[in-house]
mmJSON file of the N, C-alpha and C atoms, coordinates in Angstrom:
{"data_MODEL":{"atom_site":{
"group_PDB":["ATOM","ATOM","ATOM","ATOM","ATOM","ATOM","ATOM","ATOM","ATOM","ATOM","ATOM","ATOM","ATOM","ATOM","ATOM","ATOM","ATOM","ATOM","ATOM","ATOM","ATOM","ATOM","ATOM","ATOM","ATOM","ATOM","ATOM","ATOM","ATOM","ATOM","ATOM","ATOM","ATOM","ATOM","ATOM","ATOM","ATOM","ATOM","ATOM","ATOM","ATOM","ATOM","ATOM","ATOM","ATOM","ATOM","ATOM","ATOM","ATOM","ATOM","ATOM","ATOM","ATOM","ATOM","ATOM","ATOM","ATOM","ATOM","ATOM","ATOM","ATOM","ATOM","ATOM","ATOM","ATOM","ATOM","ATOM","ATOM","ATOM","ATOM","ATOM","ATOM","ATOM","ATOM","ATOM","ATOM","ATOM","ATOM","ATOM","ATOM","ATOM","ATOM","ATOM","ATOM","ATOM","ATOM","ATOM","ATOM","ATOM","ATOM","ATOM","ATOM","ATOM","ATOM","ATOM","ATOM"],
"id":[1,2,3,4,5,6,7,8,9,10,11,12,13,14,15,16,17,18,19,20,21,22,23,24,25,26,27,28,29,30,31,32,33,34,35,36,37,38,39,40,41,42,43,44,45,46,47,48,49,50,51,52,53,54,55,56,57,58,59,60,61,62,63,64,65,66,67,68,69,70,71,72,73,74,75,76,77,78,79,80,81,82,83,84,85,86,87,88,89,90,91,92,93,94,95,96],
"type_symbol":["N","C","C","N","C","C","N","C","C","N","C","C","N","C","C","N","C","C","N","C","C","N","C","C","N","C","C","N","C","C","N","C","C","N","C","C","N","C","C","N","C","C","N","C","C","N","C","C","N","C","C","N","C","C","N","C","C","N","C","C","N","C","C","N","C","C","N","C","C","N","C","C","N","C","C","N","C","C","N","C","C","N","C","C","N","C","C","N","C","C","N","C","C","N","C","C"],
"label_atom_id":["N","CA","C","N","CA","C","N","CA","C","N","CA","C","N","CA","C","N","CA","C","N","CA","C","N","CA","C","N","CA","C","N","CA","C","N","CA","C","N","CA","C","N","CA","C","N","CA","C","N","CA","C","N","CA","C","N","CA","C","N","CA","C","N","CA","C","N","CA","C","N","CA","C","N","CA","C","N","CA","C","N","CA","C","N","CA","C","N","CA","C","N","CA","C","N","CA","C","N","CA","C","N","CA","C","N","CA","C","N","CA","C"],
"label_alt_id":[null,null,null,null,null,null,null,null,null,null,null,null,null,null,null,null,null,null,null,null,null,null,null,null,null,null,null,null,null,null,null,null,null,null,null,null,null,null,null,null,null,null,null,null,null,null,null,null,null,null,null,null,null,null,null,null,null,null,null,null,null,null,null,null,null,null,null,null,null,null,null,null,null,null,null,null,null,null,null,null,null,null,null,null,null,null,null,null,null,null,null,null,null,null,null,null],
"label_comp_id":["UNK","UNK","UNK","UNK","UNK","UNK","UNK","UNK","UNK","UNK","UNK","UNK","UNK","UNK","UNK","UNK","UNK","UNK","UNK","UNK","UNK","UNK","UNK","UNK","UNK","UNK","UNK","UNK","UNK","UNK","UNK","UNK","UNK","UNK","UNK","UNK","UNK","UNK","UNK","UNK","UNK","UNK","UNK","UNK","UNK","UNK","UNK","UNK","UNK","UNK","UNK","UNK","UNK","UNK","UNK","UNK","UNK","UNK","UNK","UNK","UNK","UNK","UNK","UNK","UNK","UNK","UNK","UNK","UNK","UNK","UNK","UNK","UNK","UNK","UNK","UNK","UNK","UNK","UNK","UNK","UNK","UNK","UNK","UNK","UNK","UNK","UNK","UNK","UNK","UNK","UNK","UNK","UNK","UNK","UNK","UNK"],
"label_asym_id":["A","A","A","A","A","A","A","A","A","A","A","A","A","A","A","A","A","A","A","A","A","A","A","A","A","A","A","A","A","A","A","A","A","A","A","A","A","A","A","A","A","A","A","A","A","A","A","A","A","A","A","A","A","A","A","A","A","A","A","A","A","A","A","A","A","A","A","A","A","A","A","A","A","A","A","A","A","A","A","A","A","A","A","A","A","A","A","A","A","A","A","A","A","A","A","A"],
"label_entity_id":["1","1","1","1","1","1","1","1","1","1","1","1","1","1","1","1","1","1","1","1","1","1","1","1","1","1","1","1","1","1","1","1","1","1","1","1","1","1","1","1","1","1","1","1","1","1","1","1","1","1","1","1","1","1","1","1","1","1","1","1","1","1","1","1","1","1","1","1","1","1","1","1","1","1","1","1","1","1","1","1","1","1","1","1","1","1","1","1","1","1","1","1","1","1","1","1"],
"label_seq_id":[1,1,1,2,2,2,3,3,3,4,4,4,5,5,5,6,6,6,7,7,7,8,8,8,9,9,9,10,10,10,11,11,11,12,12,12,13,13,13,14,14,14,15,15,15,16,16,16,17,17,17,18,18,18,19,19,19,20,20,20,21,21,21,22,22,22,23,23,23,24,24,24,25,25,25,26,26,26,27,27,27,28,28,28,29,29,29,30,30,30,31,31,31,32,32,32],
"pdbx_PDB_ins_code":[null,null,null,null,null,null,null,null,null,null,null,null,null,null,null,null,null,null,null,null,null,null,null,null,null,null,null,null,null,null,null,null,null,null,null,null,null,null,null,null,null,null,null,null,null,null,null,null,null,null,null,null,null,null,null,null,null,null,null,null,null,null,null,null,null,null,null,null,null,null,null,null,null,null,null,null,null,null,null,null,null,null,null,null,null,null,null,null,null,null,null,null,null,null,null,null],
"Cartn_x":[-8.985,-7.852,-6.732,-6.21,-5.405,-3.828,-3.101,-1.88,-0.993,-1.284,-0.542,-0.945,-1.752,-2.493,-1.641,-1.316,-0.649,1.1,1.692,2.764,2.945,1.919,1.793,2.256,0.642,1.354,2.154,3.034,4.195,5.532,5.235,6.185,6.337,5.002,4.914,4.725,4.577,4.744,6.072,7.59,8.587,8.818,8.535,8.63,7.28,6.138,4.959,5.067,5.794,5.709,4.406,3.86,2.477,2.948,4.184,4.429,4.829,4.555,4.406,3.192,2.694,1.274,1.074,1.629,1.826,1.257,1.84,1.661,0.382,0.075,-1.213,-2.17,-2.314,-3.488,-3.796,-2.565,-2.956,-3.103,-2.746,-3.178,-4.446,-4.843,-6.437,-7.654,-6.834,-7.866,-7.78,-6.946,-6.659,-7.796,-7.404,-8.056,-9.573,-10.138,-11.233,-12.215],
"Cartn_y":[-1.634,-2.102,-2.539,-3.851,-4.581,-4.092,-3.966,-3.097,-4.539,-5.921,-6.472,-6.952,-6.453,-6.342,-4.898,-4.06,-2.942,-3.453,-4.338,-4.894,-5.534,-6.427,-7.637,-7.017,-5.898,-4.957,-4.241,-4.091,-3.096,-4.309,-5.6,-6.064,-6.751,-6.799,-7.21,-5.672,-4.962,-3.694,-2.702,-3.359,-2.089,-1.257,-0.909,0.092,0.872,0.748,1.706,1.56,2.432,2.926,3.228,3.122,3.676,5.16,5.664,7.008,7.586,7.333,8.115,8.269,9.574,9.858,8.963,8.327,7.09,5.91,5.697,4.521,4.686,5.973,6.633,5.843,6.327,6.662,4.575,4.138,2.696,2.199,2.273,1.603,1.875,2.785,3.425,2.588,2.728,1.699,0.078,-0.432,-1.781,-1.729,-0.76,-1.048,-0.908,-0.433,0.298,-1.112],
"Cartn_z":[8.485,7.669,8.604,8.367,9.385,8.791,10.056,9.938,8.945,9.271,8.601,6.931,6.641,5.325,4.849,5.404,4.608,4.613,5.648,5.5,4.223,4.316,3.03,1.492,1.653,0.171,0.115,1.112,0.901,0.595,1.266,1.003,-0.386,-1.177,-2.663,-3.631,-3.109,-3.774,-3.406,-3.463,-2.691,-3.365,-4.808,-5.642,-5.281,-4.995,-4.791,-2.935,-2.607,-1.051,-0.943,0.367,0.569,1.245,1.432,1.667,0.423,-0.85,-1.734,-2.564,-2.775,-3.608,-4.765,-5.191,-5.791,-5.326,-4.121,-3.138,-2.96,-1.907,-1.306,-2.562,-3.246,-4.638,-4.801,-4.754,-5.034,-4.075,-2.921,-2.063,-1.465,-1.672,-1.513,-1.86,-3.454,-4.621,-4.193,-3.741,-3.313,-2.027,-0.669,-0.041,0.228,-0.885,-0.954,-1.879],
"occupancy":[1.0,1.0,1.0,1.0,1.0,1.0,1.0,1.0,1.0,1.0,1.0,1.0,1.0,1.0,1.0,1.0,1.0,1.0,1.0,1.0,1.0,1.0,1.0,1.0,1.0,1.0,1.0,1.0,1.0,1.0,1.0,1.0,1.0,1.0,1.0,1.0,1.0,1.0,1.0,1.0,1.0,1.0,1.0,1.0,1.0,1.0,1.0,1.0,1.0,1.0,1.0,1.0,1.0,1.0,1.0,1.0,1.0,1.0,1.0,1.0,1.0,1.0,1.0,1.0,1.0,1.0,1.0,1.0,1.0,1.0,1.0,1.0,1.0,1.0,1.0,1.0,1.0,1.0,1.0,1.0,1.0,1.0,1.0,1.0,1.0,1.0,1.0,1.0,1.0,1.0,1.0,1.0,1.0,1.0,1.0,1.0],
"B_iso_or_equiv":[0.0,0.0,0.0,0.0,0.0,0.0,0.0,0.0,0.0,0.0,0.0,0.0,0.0,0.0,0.0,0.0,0.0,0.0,0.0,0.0,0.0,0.0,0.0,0.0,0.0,0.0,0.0,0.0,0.0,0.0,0.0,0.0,0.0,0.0,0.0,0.0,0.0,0.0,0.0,0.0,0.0,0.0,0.0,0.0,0.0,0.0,0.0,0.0,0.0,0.0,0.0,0.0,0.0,0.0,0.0,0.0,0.0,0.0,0.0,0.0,0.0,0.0,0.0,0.0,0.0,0.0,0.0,0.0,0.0,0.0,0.0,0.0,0.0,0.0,0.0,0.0,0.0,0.0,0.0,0.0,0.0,0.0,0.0,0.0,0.0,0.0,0.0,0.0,0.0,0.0,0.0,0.0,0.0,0.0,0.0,0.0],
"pdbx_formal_charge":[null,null,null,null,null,null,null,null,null,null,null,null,null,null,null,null,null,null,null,null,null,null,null,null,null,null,null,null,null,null,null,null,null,null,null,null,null,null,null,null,null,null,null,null,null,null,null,null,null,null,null,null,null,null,null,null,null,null,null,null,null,null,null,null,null,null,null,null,null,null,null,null,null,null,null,null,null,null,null,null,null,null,null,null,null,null,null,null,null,null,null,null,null,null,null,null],
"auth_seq_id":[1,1,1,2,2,2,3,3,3,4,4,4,5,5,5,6,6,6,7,7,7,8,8,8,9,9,9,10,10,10,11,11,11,12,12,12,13,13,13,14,14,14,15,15,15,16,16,16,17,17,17,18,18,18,19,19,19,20,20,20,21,21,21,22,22,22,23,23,23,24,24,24,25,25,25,26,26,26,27,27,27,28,28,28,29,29,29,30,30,30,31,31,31,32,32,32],
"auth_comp_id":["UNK","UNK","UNK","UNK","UNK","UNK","UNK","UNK","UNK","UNK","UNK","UNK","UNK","UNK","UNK","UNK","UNK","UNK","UNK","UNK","UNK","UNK","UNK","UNK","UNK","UNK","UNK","UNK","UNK","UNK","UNK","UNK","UNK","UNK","UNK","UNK","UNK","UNK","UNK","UNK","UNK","UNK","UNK","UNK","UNK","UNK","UNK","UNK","UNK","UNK","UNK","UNK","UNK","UNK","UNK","UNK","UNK","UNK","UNK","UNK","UNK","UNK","UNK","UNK","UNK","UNK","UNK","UNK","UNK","UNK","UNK","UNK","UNK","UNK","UNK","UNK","UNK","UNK","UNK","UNK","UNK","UNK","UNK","UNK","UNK","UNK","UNK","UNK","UNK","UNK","UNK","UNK","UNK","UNK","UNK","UNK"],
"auth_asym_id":["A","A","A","A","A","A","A","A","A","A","A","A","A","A","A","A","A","A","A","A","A","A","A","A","A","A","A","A","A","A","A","A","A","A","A","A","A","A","A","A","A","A","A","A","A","A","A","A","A","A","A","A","A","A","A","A","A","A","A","A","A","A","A","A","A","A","A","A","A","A","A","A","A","A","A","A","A","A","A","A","A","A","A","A","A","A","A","A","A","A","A","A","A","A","A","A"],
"auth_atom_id":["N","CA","C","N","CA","C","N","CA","C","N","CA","C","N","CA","C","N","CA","C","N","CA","C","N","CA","C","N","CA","C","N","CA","C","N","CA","C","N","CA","C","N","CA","C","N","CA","C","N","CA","C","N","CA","C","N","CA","C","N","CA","C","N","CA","C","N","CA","C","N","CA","C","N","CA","C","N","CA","C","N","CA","C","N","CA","C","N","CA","C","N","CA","C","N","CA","C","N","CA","C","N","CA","C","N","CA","C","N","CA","C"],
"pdbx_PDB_model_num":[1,1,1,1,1,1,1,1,1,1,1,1,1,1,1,1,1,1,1,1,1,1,1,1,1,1,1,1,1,1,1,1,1,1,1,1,1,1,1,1,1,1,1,1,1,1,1,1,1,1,1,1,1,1,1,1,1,1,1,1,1,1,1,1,1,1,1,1,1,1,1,1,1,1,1,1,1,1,1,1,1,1,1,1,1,1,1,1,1,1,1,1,1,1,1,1]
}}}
């Protein structure tokens, strides 16, 4: 998983942080 692929969705997702169990849980499912 490319570090700027987790930029990308953090920068279209700023309400779902990937440092919150929130974030964690979806960004999981995205990257998976």
């Amino acid at each position: 998983l490319s570090l700027d692929l987790i930029e990308e969705w953090s920068k279209n997702h700023p309400e779902a942080s990937i440092c919150t169990p929130e974030g964690v849980s979806q960004f999981k499912r995205i990257a998976n």
